[in-house]
C-alpha positions in Angstrom: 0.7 -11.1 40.5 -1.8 -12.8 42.5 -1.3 -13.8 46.5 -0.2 -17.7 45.2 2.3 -16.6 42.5 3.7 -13.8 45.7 3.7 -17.1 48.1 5.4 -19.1 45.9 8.0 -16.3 45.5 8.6 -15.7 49.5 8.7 -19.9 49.6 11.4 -20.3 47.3 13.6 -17.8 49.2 12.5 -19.6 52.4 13.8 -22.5 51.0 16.9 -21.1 49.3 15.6 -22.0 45.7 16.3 -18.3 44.6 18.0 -15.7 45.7 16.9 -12.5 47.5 18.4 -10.5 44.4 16.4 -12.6 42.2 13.2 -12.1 43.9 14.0 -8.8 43.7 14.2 -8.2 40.0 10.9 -10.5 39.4 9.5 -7.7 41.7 10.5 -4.9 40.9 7.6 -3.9 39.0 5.6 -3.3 41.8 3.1 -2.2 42.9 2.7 0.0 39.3 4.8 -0.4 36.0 5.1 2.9 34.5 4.1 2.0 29.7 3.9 5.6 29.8 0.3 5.7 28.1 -0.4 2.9 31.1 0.1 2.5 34.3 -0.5 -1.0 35.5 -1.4 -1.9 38.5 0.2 -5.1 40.0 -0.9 -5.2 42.9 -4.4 -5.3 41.7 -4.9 -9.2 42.7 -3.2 -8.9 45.6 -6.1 -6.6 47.2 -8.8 -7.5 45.0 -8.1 -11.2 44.0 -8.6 -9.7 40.1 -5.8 -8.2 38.1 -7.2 -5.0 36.1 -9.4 -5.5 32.8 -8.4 -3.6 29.9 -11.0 -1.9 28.2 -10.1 -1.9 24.8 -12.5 1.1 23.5 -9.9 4.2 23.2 -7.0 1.9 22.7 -5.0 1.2 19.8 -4.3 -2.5 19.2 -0.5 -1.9 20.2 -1.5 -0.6 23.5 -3.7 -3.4 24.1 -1.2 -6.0 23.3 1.5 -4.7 25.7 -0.8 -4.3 28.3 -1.9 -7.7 28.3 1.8 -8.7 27.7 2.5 -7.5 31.3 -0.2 -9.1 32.9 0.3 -12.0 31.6 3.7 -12.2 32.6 3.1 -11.2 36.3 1.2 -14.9 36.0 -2.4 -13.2 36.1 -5.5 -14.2 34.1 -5.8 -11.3 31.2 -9.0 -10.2 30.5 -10.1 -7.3 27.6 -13.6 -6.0 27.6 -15.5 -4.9 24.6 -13.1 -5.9 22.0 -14.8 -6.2 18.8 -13.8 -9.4 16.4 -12.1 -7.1 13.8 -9.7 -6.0 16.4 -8.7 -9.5 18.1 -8.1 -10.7 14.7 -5.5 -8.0 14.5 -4.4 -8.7 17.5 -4.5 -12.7 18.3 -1.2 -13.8 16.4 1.0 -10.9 19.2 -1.2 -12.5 22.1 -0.2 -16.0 22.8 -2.8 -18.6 24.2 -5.8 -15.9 23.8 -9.3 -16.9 23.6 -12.1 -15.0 22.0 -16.1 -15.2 23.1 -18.1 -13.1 20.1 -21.2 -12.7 22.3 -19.7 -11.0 24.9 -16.9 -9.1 22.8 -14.2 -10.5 25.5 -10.7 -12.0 24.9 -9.3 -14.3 28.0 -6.0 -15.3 28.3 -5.7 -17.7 31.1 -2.2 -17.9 33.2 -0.6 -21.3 33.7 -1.5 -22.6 30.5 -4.7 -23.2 31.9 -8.1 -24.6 29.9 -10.3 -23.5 32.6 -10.3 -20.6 35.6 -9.7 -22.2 38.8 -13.5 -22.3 40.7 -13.1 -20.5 43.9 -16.4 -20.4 45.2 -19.5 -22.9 45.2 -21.6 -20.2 45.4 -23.4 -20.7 42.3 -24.3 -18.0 39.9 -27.4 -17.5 37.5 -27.5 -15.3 35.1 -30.9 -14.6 33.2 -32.0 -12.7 30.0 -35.4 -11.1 29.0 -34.8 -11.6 25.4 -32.1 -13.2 22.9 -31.4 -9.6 22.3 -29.8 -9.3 25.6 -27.7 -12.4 25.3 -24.5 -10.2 24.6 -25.2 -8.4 28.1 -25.8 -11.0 29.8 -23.2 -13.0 28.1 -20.9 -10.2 29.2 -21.8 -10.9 32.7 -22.1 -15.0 32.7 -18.2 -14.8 31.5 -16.7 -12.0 33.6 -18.3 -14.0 37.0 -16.7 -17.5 35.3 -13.7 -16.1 34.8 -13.2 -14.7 38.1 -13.7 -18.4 39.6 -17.6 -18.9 39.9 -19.8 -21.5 38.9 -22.4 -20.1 36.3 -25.9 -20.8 35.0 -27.7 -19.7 32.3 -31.7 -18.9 31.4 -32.0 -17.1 28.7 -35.2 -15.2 26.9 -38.0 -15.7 29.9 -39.1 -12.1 29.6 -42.4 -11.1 30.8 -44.0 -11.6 27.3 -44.0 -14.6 28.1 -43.6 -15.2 32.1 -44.5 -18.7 31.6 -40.7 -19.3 30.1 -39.6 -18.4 33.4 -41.0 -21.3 35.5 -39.0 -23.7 33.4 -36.4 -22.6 35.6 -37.7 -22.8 38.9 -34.8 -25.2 39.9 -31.8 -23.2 38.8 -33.9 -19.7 40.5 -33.3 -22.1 43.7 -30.3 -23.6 43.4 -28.5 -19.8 42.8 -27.0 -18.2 45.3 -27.0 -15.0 43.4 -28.6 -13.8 40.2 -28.1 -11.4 37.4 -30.9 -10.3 35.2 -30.6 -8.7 32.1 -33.5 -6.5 30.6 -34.0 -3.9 28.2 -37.6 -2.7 26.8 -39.5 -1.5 30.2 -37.0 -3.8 32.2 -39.7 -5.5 34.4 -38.1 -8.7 34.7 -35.9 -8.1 37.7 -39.2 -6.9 39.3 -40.3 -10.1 38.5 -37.5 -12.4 39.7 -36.9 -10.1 42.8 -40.3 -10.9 44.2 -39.9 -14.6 43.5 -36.7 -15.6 45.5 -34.5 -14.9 48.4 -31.4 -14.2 47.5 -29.2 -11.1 45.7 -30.8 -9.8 42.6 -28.6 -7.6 40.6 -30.7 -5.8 37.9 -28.6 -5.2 34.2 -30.7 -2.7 32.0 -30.0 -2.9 27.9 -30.2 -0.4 25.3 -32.5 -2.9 24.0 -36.1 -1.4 22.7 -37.5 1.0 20.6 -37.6 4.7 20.1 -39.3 5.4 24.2 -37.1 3.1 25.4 -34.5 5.9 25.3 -31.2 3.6 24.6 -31.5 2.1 27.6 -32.7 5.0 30.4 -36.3 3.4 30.5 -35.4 0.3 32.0 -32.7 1.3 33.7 -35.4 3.9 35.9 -37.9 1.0 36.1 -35.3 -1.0 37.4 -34.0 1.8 39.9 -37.9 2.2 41.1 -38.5 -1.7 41.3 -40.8 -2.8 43.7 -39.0 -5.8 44.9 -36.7 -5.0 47.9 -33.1 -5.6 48.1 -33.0 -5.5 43.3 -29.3 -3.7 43.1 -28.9 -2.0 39.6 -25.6 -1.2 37.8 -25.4 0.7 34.7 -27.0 0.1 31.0 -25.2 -2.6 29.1 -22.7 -3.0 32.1 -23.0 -6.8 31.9 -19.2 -6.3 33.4 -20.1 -4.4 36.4 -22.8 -7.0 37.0 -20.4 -10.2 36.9 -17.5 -9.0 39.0 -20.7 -7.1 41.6 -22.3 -11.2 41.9 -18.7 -12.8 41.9 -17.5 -10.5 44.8 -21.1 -11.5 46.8 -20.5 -15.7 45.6 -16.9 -15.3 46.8 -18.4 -14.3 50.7 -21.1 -17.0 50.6 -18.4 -19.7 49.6 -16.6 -18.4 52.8 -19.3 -19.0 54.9 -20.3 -22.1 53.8 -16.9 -23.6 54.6 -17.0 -21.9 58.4 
């Protein structure tokens, strides 16, 4: 349940549309609903304006399904991270009005019947990759900020093999309020971006690369040791992390803008 869906609740007993007992039983499953092997946390959007994202690794499909279920019937956006196809498949026909985005191995199910997240922010968000092997990251990212109500960019395979790329998109690089860039290899392209613009840079490292590349941990040090001041770095592959980390940021400088 999200602050509207709780205002339209205290207005209807304002206004004598339902009854205090009725209001009552559509809440009693807050703040946490005891599945047993879950225990979800309602009150999530309330504090955080984001219900909780079910990560479907170490899940079995059933669990999934009645998780999302719940959310979904507290009139919250349902989001499921690094589902693979094979399992939404099994799952879709129990999950009504479910989307699927391959790339980024998330299913969406949007509350209200809605085509479209709400936009909450005009703070916009641009999310780059170093190579089309990063799309999936990144892709990871680009969705988890649009979902949560940002606008979203992408620039895709401007790595430093080929800086040049890059400059095509001098327009969106100043038109972003925040930017997400997704490396793997040696990772220098947040180095890159971070000493080219003004504004938040949050660094993804891939397990993208070869044998030294480690899975990952070589970028993700060069990124950590980046020369270019203010380059925040979350975890490898966390294309997640990155998204809600640049939505929370866009969110603030929306605020601020309308003051």
């Amino acid at each position: 349940m999200d602050k509207s869906a709780l205002l339209d609740i205290l207005n209807k007993i304002k206004s004598g549309e339902i009854s205090v007992a009725s209001a009552l039983d559509k809440l009693k499953n807050y703040p946490i609903e005891n599945l047993k092997f879950a225990r979800i946390d309602h009150h999530r959007a309330l504090r955080q304006y984001h219900p909780e994202v079910i990560y479907a690794p170490g899940k079995s499909n059933d669990q999934i399904v009645k998780i999302a279920r719940r959310i979904a019937e507290s009139k919250c956006h349902v989001l499921i991270s690094r589902l693979e196809e094979s399992r939404f498949r099994l799952i879709k026909k129990q999950l009504r009005g479910i989307q699927y985005f391959a790339d980024a191995r998330l299913a969406l199910i949007l509350s209200g019947k809605k085509l479209k997240p709400d936009l909450h922010t005009n703070a916009l968000i641009l999310v780059c990759s170093a190579g089309t092997s990063d799309i999936p990251v990144a892709e990871e990212a680009a969705l988890t900020a649009w979902i949560l109500g940002c606008p979203v960019e992408r620039l895709y395979d401007v790595g430093v093999a080929g800086i040049h790329r890059l400059f095509e998109g001098k327009e969106l690089l100043e038109k972003a309020a925040v930017i997400i860039v997704v490396a793997g290899m040696e990772g220098a392209l947040p180095s890159v971006i971070g000493g080219l613009v003004d504004k938040p840079v949050i660094a993804v490292p891939t397990s993208v690369g070869y044998g030294a590349s480690f899975g990952g941990i070589a970028a993700l040090l060069a990124m950590l040791n980046s020369c270019a001041s203010g380059v925040t770095v979350v975890n490898i592959d966390n294309g997640f992390g990155a998204g809600m980390a640049a939505a929370k940021i866009a969110r603030l400088i929306g605020q601020e803008k309308k003051l």
